[in-house]
C-alpha positions in Angstrom: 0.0 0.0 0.0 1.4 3.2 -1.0 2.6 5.3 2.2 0.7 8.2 3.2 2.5 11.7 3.3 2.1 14.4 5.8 0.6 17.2 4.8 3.0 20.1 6.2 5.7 22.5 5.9 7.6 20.7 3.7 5.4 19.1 1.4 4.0 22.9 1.2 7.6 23.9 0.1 8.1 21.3 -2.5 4.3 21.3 -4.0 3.7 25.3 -4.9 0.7 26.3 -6.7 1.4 28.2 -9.8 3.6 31.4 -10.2 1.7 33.9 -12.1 4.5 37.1 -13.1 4.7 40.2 -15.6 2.0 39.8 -17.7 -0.6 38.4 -15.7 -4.1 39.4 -16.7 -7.6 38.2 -14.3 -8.5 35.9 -17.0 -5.0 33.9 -16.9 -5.2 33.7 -13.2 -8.3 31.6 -14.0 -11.8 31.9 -14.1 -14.2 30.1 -11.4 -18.1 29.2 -11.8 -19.7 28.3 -8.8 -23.0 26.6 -8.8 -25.2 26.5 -5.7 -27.0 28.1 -3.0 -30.8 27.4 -2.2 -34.0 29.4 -0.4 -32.7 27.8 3.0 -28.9 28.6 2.6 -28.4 31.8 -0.4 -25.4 33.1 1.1 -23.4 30.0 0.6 -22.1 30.7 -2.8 -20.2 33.9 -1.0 -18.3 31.7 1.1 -16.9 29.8 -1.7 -16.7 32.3 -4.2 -14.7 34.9 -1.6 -12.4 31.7 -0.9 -11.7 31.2 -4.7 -10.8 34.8 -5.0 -8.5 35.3 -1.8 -6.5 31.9 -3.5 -5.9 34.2 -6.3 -8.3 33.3 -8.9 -8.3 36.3 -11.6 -12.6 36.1 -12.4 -15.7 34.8 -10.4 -18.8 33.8 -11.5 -21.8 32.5 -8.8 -24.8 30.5 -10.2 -27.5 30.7 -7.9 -31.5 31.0 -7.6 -32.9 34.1 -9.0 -34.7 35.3 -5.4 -30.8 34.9 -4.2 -29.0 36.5 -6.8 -29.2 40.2 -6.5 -28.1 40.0 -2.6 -25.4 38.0 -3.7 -24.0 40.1 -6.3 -24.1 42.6 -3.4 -22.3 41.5 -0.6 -19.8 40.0 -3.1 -19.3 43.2 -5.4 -16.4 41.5 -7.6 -18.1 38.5 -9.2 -20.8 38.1 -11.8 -24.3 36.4 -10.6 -26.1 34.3 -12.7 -29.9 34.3 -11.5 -31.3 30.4 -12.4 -34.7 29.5 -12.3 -36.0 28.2 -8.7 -38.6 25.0 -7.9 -41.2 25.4 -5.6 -38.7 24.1 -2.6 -36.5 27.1 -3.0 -33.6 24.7 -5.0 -32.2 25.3 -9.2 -34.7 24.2 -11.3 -33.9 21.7 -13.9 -34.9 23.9 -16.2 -31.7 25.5 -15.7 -29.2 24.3 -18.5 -29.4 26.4 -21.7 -28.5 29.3 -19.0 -25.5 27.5 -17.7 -24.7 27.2 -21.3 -22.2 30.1 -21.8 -21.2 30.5 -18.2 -19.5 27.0 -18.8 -17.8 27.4 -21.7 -16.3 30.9 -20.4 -15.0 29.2 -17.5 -11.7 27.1 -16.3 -13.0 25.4 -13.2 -16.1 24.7 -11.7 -17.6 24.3 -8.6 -20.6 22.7 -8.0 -23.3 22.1 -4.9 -22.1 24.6 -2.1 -25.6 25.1 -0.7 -28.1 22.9 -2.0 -30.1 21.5 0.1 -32.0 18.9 -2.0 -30.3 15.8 -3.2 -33.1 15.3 -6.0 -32.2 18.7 -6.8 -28.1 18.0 -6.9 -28.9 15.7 -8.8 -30.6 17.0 -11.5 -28.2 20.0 -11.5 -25.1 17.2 -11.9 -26.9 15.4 -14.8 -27.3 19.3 -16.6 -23.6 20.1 -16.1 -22.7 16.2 -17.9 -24.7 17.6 -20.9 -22.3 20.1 -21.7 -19.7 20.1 -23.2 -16.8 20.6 -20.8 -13.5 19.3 -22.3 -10.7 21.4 -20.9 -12.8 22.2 -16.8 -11.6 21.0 -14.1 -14.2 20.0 -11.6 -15.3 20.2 -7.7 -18.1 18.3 -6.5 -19.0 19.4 -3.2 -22.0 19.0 -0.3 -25.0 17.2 -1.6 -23.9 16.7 -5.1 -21.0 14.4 -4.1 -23.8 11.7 -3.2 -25.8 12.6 -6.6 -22.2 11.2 -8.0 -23.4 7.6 -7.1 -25.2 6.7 -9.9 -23.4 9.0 -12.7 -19.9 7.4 -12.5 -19.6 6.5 -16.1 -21.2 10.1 -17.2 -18.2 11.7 -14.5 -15.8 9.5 -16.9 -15.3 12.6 -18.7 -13.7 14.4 -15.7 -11.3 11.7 -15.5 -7.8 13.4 -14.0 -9.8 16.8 -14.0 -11.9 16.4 -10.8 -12.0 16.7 -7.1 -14.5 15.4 -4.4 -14.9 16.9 -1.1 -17.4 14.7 1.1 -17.4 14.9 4.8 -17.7 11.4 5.8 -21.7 11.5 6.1 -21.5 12.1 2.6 -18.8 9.6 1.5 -21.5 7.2 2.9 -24.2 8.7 0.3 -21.4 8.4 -2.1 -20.0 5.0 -1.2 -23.6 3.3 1.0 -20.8 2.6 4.1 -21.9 3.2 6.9 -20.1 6.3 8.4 -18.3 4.2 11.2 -16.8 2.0 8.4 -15.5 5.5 6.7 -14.2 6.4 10.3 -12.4 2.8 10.8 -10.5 2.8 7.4 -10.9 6.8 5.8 -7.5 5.7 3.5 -8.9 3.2 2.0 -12.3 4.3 1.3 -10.5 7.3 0.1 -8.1 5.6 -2.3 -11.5 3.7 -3.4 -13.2 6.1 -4.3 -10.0 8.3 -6.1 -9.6 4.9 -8.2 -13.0 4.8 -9.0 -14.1 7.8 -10.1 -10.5 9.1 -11.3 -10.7 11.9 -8.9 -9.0 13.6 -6.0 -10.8 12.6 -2.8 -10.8 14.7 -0.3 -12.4 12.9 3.1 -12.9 15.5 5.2 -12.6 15.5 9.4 -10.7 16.1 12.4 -8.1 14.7 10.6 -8.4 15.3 6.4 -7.3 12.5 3.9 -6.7 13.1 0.4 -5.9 10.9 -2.4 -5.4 10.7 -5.9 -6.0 7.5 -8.3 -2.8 7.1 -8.3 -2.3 6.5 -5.0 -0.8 9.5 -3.8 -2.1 9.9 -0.2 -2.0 13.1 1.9 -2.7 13.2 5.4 -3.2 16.8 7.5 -4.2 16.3 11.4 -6.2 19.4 11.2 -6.8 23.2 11.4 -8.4 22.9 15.1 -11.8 22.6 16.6 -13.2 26.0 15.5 -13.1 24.9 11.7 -16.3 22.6 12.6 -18.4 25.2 11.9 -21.0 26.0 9.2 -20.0 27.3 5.6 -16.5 25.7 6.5 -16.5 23.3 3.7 -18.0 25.7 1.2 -14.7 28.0 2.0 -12.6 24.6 1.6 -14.8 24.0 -2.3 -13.9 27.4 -3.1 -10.2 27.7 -2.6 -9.5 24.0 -4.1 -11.5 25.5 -7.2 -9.5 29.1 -6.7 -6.7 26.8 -7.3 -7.4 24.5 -9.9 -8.3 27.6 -11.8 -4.8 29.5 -11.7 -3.6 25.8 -13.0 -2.7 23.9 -9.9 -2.7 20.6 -10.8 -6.0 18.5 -8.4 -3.4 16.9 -5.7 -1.6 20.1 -5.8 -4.9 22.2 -5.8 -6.7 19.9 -3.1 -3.3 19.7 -0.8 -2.5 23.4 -0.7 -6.6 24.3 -0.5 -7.4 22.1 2.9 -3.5 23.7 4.2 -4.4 27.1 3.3 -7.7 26.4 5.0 -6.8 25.0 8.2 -3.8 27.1 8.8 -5.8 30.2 8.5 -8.2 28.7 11.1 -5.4 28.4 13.6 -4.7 31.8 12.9 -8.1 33.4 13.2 -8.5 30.9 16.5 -5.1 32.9 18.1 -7.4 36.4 17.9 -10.9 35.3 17.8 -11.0 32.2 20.3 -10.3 28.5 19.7 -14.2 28.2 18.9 -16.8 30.8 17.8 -15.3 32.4 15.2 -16.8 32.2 11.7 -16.5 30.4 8.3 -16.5 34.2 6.6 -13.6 35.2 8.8 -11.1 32.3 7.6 -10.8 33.4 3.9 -9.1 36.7 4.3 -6.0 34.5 6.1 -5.4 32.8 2.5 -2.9 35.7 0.9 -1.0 35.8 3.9 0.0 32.2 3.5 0.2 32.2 -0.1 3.5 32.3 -1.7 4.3 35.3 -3.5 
């Protein structure tokens, strides 16, 4: 079995993400589409989308339910908003495609499911985005639509090399039908499982975060403290992996320096704000400081 690597100083040093110098414009920094949000949760798709940005990505775009859209465009002032049609639970309506349509094509990584709250719904909105054509995006599947993945594997085919997961373990049980404690006994090699599988990054998210590749590659970080259990906290995590993959950080490089990035800058907002209490909003504007110059 391949060993597993710590994820820390010095895989940071000899892993960076992508230099971008002299010449640099916002659209070869990378361009993000983020999918997501829902009547119960709109602000979700700020979370991630702030996160993409503060990891250096150049454009954002947020996909989100029309009631939601103008408030988002608001509080985050330097993204576009696409407003999508809504069903009658407050989730994207299926109807929702030919929209999508040139938001895809325009973009270098996307980001999908931060927020839903309907798994019929993630599902429908997965099936939409395998339509397209997406040849050249790199992909994150996130919250609810990481269990929609379950029945789409040869569809996600396409992905292949291009794609990272990010389940917590109750949803590497939706994704997998383990039962959590089985996840918890063996995380590495549900993980690896899954990467293989799918021909994707996994990242297992928990006190202590796995992630693997299919090729084995297997990254291990014991965690950015207690205060990072918190709500929107993965939606941050979604966003800086797909802040990364846009600039062109390879997925293990992407998914390794994105949950770093993340749970470093919870141990620093934990030294001012408390070990606990402090929110998932508060933990992007850490990222620059850690980022290499």
């Amino acid at each position: 079995m391949t060993d597993t690597i710590p994820l820390d100083s010095n895989w940071i040093a000899a892993n960076p993400p992508p230099v971008h110098g002299s010449g640099t414009t916002k659209n070869s920094r990378g361009r993000v589409l983020a999918i997501g949000g829902s009547a119960m949760v709109p602000g979700a798709l700020r979370l991630t989308g702030e996160a993409a940005l503060r990891v250096g990505a150049g454009k954002l775009q947020m996909a989100t339910i029309a009631s939601a859209a103008i408030g988002l465009g608001l509080v985050v002032p330097e993204a576009g908003v696409l407003a999508l049609p809504q069903d009658a639970d407050g989730e994207i309506a299926g109807t929702a495609g030919p929209l999508l349509e040139e938001s895809l094509k325009g973009c270098d990584t996307l980001v999908i499911g931060p927020g839903m709250g309907s798994t019929d719904a993630a599902k429908t909105l997965l099936r939409l985005i395998l339509t397209q054509p997406c040849d050249k995006v790199t992909l994150v599947v996130d919250a609810l639509a990481i269990g929609s993945a379950r029945d789409m594997r040869e569809a996600l085919a396409a992905f292949d090399g291009r794609m990272v997961f990010t389940p917590h373990h109750g949803e590497m049980a939706m994704l997998t039908g383990l039962e959590e404690d089985m996840i918890a006994q063996s995380p590495e090699k549900v993980a690896r499982d899954v990467a293989v599988q799918y021909g994707a990054v996994v990242v297992l998210k928990g006190s202590d975060t796995v992630i693997t590749a299919p090729d084995g590659t297997t990254l291990h970080y014991g965690g950015g403290g207690t205060g990072l259990a918190t709500g929107g906290s993965g939606d941050v995590l979604a966003g800086a992996i797909g802040g990364l993959l846009s600039r062109g950080a390879s997925p293990i490089i992407a998914a390794g320096w994105g949950v770093w990035l993340h749970g470093q800058s919870g141990r620093r907002v934990a030294t001012t704000s408390g070990p606990i209490g402090f929110l998932a909003r508060e933990v992007p504007a850490e990222f620059p400081r850690l980022l290499p110059q």
